[in-house]
C-alpha positions, -999 to 999 in steps of 0.1 A, spaced: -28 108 60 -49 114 29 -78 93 23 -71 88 -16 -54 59 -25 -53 37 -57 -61 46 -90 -66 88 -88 -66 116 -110 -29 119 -107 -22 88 -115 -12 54 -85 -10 64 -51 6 37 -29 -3 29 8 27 26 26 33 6 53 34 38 75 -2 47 62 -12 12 66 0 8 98 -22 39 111 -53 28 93 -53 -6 110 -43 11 141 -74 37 134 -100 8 129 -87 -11 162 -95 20 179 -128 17 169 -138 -17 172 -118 -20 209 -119 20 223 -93 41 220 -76 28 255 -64 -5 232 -27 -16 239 -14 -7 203 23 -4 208 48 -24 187 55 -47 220 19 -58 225 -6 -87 205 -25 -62 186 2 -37 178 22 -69 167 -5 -88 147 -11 -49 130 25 -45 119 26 -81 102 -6 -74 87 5 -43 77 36 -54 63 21 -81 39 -3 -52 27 23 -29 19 32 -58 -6 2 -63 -19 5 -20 -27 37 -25 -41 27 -53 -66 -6 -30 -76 18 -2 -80 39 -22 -106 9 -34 -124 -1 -1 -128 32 15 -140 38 -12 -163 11 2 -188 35 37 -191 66 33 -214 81 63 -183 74 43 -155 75 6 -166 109 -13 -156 126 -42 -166 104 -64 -184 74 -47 -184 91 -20 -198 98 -40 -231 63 -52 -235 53 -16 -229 80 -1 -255 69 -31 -277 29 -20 -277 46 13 -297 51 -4 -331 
């Protein structure tokens, strides 16, 4: 998993909900030990995978914000206010 994420020098790199997922899991390990009941079945590993889930929206939304500012990545109607900034 690579530790840059957001705004880089290649442009937006999302989080997905894979890498999310394994972060959370990462930072239970350390607050609990590394013995803590993760799996999809049990409390935590449940309560990570619906936190994780909203988060990967929250990365998607930034993503769009982000794209919107580029005529080449910008859909719908971001893409006309971004084709319209040419004029």
């Amino acid at each position: 998993m690579s530790d840059e994420f957001g705004v880089t020098e290649k442009g937006f790199k999302k989080k997905t909900y894979q890498d999310i997922v394994e972060s959370l899991e990462e930072k239970a390990k350390s607050y609990f030990g590394d013995d803590v009941n993760l799996s999809s079945s049990s409390p935590n590993g449940w309560s990570i995978r619906l936190f994780a889930f909203s988060l990967s929206l929250i990365w998607s939304v930034a993503e769009k914000v982000y794209n919107s500012a580029y005529v080449i990545l910008a859909e719908d109607q971001s893409l006309d206010y971004a084709v319209s900034n040419l004029n």
